[in-house]
Backbone as a chain_set.jsonl record, in Angstrom:
{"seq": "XXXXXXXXXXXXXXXXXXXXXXXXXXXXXXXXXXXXXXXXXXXXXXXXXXXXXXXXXXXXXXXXXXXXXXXXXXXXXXXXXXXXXXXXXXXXXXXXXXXXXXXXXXXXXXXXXXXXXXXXXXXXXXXXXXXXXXXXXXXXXXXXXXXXXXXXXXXXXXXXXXXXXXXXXXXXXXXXXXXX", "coords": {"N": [[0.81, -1.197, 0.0], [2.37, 0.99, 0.221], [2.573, 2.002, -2.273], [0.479, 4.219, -2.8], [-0.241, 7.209, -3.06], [-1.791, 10.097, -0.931], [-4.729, 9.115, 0.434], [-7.48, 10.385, 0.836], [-10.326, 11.101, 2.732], [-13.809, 11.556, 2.135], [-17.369, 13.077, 2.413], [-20.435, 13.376, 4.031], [-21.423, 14.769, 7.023], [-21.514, 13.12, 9.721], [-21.313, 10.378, 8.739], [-18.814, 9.226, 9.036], [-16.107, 10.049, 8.798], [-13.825, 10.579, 10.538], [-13.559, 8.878, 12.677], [-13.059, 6.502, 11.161], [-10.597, 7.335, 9.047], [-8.981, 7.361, 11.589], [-8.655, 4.864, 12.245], [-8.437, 3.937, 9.608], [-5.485, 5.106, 9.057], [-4.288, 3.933, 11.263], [-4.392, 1.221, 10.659], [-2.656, 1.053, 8.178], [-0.753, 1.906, 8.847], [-0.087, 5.127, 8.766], [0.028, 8.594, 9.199], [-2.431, 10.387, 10.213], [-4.548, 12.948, 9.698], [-7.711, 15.519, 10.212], [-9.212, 17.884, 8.776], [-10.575, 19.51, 9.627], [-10.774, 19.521, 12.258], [-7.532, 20.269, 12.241], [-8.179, 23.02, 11.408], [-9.444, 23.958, 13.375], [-7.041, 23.9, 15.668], [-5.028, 25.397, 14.336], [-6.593, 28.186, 14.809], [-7.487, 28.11, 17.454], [-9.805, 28.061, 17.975], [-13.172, 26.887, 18.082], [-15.035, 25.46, 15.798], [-17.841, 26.172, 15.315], [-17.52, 28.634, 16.403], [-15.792, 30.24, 15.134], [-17.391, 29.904, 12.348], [-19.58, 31.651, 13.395], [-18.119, 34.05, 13.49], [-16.854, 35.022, 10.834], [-18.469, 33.482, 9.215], [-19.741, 31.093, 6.62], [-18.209, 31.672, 4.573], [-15.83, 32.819, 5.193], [-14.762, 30.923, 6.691], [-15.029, 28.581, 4.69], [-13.148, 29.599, 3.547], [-10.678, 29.316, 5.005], [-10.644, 26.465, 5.045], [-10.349, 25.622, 2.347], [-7.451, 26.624, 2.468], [-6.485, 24.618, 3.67], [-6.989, 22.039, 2.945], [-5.06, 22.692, 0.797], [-2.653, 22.458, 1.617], [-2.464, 20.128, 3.371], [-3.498, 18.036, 1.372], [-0.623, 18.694, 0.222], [0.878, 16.764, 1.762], [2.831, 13.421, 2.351], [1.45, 10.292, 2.142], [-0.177, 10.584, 3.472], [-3.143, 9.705, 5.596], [-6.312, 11.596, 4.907], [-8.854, 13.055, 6.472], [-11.998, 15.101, 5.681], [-13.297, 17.996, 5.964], [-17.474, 17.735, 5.842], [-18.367, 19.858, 3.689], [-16.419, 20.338, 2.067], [-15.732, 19.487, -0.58], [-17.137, 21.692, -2.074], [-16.088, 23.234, -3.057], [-14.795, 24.418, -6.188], [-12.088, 24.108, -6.344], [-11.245, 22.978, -4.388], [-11.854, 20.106, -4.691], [-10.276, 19.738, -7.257], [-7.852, 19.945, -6.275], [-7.66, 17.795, -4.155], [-8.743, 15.261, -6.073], [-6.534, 15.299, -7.568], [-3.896, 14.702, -5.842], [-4.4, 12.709, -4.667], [-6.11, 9.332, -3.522], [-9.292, 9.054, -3.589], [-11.786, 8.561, -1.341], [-14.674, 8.392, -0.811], [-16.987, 8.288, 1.667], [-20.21, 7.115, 1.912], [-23.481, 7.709, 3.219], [-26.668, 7.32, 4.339], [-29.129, 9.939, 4.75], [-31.161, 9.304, 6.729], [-29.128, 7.213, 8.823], [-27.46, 9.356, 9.269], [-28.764, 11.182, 10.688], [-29.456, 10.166, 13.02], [-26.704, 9.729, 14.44], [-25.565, 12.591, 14.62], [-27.799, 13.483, 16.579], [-27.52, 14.018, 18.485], [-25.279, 15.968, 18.684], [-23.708, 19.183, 19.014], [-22.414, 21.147, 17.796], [-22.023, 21.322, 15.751], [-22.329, 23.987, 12.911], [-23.777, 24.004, 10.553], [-26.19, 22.695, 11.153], [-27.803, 23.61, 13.119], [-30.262, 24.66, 13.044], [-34.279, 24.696, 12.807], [-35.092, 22.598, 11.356], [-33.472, 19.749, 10.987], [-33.706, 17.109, 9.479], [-34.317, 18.007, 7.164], [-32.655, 20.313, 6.632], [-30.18, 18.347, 6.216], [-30.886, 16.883, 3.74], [-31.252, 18.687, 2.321], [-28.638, 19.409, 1.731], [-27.292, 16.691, 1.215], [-28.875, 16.685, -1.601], [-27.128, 18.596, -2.533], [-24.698, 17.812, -2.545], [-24.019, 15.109, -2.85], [-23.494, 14.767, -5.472], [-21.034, 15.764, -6.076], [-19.257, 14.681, -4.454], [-19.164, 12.246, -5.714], [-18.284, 12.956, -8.021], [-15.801, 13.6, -7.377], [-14.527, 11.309, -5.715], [-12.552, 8.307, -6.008], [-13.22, 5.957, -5.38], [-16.442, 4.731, -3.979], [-17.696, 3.79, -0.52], [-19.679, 2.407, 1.443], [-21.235, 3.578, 4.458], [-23.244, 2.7, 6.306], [-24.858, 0.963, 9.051], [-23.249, -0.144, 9.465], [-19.556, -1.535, 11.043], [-17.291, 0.729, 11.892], [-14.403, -0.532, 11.32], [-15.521, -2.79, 10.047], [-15.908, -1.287, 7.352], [-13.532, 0.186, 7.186], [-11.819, -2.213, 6.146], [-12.82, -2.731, 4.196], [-12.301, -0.315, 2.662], [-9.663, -1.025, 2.115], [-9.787, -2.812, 1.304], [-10.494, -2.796, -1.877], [-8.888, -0.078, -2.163], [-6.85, -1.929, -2.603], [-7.136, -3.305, -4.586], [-7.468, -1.229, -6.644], [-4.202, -0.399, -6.911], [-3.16, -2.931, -7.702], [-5.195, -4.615, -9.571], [-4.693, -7.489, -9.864], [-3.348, -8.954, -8.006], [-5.363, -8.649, -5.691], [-7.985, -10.419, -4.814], [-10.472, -10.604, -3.501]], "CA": [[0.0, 0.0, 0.0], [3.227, 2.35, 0.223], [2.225, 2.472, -3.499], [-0.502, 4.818, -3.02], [-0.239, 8.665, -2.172], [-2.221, 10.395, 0.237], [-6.076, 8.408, 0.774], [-8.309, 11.481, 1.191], [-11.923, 10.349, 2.57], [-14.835, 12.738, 1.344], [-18.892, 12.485, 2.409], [-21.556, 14.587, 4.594], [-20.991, 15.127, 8.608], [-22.139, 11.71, 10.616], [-20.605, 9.868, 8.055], [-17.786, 8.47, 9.735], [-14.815, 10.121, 8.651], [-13.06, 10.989, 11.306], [-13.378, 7.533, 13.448], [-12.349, 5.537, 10.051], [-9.727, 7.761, 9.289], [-8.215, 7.338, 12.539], [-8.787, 3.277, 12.259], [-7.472, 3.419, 8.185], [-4.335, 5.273, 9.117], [-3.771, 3.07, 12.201], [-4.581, -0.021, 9.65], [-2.052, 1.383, 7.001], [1.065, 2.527, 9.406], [0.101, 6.463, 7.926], [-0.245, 9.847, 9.629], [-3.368, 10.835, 10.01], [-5.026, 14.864, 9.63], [-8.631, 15.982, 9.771], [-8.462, 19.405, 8.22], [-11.781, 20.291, 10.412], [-9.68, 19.798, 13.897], [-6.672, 21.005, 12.093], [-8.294, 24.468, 11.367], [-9.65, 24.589, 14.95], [-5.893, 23.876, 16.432], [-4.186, 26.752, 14.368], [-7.227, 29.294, 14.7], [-7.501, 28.543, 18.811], [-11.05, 28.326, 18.058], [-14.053, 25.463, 17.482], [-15.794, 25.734, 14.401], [-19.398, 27.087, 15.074], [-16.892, 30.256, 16.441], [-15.637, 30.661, 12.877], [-19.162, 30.304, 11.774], [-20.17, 32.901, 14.086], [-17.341, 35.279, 13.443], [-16.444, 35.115, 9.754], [-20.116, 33.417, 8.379], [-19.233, 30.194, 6.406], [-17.454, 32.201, 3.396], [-14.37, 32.444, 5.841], [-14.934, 29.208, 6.762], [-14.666, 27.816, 3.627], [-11.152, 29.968, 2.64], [-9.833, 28.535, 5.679], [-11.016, 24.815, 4.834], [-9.695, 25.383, 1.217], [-6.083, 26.681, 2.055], [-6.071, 23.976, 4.819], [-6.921, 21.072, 2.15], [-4.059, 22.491, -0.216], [-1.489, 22.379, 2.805], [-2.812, 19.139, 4.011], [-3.24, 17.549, 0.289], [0.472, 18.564, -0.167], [1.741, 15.488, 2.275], [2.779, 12.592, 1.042], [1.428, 9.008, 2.313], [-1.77, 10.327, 4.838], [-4.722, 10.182, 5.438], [-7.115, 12.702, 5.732], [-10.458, 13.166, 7.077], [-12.275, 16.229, 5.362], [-15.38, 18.735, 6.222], [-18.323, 17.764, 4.547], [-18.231, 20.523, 2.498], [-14.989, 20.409, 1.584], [-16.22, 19.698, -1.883], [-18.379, 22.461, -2.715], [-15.249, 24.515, -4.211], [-14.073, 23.394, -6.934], [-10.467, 23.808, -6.268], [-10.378, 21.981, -3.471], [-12.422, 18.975, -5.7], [-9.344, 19.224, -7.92], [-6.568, 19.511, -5.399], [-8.384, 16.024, -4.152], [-8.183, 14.146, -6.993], [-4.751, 15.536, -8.161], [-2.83, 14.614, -4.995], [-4.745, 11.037, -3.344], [-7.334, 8.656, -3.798], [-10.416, 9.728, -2.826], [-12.954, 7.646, -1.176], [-16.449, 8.433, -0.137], [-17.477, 7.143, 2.731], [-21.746, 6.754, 1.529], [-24.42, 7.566, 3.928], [-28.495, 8.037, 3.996], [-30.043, 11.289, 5.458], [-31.517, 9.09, 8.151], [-28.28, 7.567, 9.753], [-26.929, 11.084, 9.527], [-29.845, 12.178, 11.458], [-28.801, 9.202, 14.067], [-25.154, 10.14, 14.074], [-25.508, 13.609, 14.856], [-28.962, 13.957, 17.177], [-27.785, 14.884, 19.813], [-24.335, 17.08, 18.112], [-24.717, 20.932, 19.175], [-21.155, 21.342, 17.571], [-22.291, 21.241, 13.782], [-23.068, 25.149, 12.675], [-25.109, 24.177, 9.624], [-27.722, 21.99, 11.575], [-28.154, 25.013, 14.667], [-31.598, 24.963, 12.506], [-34.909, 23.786, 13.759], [-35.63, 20.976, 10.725], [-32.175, 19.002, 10.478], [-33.756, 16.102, 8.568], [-34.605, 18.971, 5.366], [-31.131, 20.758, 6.013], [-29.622, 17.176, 5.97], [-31.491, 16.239, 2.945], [-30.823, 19.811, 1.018], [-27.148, 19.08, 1.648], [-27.136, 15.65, 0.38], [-28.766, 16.78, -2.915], [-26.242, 19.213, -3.253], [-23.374, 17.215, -2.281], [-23.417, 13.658, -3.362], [-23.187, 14.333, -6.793], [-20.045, 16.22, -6.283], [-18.57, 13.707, -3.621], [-19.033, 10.807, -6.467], [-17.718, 13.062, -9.265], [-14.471, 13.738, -6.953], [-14.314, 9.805, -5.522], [-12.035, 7.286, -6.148], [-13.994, 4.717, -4.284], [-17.671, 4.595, -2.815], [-17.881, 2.966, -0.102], [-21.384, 2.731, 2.383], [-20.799, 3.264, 6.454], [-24.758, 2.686, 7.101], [-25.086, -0.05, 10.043], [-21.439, -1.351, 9.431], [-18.729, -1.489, 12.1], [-15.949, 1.324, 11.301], [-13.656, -1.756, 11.063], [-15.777, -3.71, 8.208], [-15.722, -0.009, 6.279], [-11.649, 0.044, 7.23], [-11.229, -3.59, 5.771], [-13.672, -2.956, 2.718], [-11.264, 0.347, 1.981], [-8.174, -1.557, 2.128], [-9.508, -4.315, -0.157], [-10.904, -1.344, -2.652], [-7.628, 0.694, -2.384], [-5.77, -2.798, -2.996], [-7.9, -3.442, -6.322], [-6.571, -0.136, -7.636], [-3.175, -0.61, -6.589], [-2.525, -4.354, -8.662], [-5.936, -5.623, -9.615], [-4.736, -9.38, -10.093], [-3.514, -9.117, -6.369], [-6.683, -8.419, -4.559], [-9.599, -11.275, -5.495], [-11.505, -10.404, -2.429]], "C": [[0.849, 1.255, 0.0], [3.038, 2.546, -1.267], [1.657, 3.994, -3.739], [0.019, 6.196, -2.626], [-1.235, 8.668, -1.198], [-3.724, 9.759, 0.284], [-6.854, 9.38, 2.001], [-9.985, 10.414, 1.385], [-12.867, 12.255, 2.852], [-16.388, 12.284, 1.831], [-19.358, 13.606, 3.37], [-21.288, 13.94, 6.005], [-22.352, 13.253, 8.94], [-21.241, 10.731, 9.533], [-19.621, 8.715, 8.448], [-16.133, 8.607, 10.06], [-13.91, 10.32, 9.682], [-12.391, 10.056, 12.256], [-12.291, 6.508, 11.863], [-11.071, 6.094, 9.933], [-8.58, 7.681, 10.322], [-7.626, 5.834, 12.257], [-7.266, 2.756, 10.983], [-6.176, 3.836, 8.53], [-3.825, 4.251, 10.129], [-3.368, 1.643, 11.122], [-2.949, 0.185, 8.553], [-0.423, 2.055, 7.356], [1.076, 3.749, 8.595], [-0.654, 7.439, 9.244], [-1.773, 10.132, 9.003], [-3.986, 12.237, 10.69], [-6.524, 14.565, 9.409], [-8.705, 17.427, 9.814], [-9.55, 20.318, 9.083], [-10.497, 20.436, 11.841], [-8.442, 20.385, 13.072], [-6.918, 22.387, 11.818], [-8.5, 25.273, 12.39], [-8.244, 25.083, 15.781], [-5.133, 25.119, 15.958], [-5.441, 28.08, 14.365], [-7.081, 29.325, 16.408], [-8.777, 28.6, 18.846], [-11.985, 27.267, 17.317], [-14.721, 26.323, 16.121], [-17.246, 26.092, 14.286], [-18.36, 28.619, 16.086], [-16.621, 30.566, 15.54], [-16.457, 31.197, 12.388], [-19.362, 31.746, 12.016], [-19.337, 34.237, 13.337], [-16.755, 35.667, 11.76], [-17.422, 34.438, 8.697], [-19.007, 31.908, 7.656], [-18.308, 30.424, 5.151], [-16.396, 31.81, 4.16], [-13.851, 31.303, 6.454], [-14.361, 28.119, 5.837], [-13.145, 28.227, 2.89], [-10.263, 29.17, 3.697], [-9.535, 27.317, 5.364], [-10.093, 24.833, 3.231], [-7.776, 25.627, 1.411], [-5.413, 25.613, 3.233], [-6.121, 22.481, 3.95], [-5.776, 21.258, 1.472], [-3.231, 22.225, 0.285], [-1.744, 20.838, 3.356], [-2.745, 17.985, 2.539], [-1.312, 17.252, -0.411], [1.73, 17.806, 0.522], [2.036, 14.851, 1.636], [2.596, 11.482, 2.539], [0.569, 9.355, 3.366], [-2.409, 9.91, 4.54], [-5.479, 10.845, 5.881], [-8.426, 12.863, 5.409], [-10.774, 14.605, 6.414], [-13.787, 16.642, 6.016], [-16.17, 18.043, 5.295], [-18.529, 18.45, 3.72], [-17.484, 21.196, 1.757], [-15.13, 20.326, 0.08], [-16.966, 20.957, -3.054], [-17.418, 23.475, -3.455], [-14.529, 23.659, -4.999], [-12.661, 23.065, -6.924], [-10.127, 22.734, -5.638], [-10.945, 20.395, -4.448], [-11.062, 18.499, -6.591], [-7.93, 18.718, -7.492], [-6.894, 17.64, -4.85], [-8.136, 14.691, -4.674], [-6.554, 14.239, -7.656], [-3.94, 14.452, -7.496], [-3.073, 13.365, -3.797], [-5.218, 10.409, -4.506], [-8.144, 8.648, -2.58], [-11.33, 8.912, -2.422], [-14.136, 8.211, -0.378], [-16.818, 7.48, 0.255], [-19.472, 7.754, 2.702], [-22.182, 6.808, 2.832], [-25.786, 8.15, 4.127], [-28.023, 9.054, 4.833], [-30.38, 10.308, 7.08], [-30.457, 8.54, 9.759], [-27.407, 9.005, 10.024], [-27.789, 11.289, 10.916], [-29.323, 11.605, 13.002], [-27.66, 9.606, 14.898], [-25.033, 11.282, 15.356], [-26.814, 14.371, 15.547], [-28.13, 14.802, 17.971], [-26.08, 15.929, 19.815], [-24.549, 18.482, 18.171], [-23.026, 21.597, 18.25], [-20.901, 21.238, 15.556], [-22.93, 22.809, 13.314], [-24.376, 24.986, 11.497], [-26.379, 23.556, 9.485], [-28.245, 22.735, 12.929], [-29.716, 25.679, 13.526], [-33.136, 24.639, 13.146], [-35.155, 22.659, 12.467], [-34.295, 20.285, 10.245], [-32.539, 18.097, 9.523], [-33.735, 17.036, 6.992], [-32.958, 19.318, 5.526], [-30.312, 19.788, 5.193], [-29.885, 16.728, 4.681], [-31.389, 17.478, 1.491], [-29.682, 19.43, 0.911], [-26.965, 18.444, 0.437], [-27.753, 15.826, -1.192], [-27.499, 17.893, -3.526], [-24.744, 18.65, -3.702], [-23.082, 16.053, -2.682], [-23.274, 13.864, -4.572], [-21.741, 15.039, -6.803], [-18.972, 15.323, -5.197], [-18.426, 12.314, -4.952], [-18.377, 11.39, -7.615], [-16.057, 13.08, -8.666], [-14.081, 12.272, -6.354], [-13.346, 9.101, -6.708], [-12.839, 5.908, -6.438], [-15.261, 5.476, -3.441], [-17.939, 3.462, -1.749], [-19.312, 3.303, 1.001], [-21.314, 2.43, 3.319], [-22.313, 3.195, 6.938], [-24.869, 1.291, 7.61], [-24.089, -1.067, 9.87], [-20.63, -0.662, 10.257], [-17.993, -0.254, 11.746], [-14.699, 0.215, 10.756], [-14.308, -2.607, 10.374], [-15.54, -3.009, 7.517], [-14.097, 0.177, 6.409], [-11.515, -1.076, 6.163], [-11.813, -3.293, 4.522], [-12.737, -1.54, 2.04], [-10.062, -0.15, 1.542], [-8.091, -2.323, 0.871], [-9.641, -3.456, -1.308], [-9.452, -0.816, -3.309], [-6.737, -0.691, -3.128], [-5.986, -3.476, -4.346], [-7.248, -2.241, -7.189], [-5.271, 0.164, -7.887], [-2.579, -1.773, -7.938], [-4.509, -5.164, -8.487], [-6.02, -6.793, -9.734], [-4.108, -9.853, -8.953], [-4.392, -9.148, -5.396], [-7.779, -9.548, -5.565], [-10.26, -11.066, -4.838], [-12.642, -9.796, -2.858]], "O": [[0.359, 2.372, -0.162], [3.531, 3.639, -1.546], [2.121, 4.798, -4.547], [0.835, 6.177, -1.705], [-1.613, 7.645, -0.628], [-4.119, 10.746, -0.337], [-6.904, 9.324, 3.23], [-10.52, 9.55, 0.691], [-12.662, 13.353, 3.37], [-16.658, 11.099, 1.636], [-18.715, 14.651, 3.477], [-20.98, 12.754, 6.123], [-23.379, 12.725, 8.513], [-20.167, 10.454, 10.068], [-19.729, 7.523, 8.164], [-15.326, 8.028, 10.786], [-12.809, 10.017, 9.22], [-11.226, 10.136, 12.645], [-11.137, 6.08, 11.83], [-10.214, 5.533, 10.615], [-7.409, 7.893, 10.005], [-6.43, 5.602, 12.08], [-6.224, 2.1, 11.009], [-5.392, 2.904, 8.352], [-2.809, 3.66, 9.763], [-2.233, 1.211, 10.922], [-2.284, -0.829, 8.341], [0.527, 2.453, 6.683], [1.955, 3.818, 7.736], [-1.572, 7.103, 9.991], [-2.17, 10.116, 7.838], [-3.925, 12.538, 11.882], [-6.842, 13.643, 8.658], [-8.309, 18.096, 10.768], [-9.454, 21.538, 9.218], [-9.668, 21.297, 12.134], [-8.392, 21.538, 13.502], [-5.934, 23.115, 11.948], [-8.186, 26.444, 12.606], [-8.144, 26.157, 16.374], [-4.623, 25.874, 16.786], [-5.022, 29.083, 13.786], [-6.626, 30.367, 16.878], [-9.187, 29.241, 19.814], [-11.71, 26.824, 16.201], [-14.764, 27.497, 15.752], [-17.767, 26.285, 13.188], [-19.03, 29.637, 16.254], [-17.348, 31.365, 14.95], [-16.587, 32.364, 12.017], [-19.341, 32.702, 11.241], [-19.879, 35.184, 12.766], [-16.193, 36.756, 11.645], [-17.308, 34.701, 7.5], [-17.855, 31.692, 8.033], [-17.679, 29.466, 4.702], [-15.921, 30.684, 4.015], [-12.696, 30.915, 6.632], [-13.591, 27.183, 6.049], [-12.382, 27.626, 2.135], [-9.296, 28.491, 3.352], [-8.364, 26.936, 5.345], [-9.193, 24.007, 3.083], [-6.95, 25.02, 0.73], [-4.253, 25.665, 3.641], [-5.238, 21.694, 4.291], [-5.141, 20.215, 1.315], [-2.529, 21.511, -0.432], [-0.718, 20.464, 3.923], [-1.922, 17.076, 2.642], [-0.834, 16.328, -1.069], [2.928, 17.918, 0.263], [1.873, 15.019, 0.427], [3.205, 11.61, 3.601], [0.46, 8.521, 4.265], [-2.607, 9.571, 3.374], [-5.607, 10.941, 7.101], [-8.975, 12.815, 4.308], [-9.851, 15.409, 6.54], [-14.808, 16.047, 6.363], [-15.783, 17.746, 4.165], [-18.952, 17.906, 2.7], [-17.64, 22.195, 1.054], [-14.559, 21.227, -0.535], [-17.182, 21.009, -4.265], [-17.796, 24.333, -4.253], [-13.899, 22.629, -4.758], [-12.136, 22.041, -7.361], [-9.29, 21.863, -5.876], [-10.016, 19.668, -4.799], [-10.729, 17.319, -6.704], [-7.191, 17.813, -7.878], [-6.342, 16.608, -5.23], [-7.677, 13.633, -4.242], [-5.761, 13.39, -8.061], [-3.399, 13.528, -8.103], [-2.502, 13.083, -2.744], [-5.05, 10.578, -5.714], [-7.99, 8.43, -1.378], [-11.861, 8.361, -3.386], [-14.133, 8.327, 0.847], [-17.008, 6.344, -0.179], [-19.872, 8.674, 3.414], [-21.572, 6.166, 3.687], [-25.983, 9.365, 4.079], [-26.96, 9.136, 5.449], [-29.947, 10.58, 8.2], [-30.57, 8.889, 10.934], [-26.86, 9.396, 11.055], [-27.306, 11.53, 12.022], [-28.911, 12.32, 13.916], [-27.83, 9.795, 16.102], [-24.641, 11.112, 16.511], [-27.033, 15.555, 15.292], [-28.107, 16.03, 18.05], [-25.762, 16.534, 20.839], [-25.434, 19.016, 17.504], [-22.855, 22.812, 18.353], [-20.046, 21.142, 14.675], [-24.16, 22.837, 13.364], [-25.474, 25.543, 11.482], [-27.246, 23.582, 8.611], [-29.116, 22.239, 13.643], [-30.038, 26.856, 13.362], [-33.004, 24.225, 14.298], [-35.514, 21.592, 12.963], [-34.084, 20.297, 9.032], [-31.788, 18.096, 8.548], [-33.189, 16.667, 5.952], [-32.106, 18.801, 4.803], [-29.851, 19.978, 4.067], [-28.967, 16.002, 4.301], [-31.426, 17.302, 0.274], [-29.468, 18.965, -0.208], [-26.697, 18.851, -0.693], [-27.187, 15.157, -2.056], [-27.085, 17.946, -4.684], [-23.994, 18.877, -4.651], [-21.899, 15.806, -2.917], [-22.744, 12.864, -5.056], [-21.184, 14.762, -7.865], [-17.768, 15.507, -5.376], [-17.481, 11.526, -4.896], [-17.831, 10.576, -8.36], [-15.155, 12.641, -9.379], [-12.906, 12.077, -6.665], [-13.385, 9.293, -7.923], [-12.966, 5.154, -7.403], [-15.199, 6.389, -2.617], [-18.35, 2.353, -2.088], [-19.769, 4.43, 1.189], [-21.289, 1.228, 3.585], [-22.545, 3.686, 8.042], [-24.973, 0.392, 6.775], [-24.057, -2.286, 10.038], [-20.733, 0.559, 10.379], [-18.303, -0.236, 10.555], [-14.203, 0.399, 9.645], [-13.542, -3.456, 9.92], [-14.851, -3.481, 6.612], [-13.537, 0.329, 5.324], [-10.979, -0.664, 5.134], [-11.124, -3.708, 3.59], [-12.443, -1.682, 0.853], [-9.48, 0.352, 0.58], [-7.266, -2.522, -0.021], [-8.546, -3.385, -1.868], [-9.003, -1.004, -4.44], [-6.033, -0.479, -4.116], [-5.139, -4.064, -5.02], [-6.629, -2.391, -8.243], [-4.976, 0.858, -8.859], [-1.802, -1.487, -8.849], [-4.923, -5.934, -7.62], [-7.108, -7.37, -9.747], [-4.188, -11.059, -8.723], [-4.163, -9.664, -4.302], [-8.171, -9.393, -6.722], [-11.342, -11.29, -5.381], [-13.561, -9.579, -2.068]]}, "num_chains": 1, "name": "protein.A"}
């Protein structure tokens, strides 16, 4: 797997990234970044303060010059915002500089996920299932055009979705090595 560059994972908040991420790099002997906690650690500040203080525009310049700095490792993995996608740069920096995998998940485990989350600025709404559900039309089609790999974390372990990346990643690597 030292083949591979950096193994960026991509999808909408509940998701999983951040637990897998931790798991896949553990799994894969690689450094692992999520560019959400890494923006908090050099601002000194959580991320519905951002929100608050700079609206999600400044939000999103942060998140973008924190993907190009974070994209420009070599051999992580990194956990992204969910709407880390929505600019196109960062979409291209993405695919340039990994393989991208989307980690797949309904509206309703989302909803699961993240009930009782007060630490998400763009569900501080009162109907999360609609926000959740505007998102996801905006966003999965641009999570599958920037993907590598889809993979689906709904009522699977983090560690079956680890093992089902590995085999995935190891298909693209030498497809007549992986039969799994």
């Amino acid at each position: 797997m030292q083949d591979l560059p950096n193994l960026i994972l991509v999808g909408p908040m509940g998701a999983g990234k951040s637990t897998i991420g931790r798991l896949l790099a553990a799994e894969l002997s690689r450094e692992f970044y999520d560019s959400d906690h890494e923006i908090q650690a050099r601002c000194g500040a959580d991320i519905p303060w951002i929100f608050d203080v700079e609206g999600e525009a400044g939000f999103r310049q942060r998140e973008a010059h924190m993907i190009d700095e974070l994209t420009q490792l070599e051999s992580v993995v990194i956990a992204t915002g969910g709407g880390a996608v929505l600019r196109e740069d960062n979409r291209r920096r993405l695919r340039e500089r990994g393989t991208v995998v989307y980690l797949f998940t309904t509206v309703e485990q989302q909803l699961k996920r993240v009930a009782k989350d007060r630490n998400r600025p763009l569900l501080q709404r009162p109907d999360r299932e609609a926000t959740l559900r505007e998102m996801f039309e905006l966003r999965d089609p641009l999570y599958r055009a920037t993907a590598d790999v889809v993979v689906r974390t709904d009522r699977r372990s983090p560690r079956a979705v680890v093992n089902e990346i590995v085999r995935r990643i190891q298909r693209l690597v030498d497809p007549l090595q992986a039969k799994a």
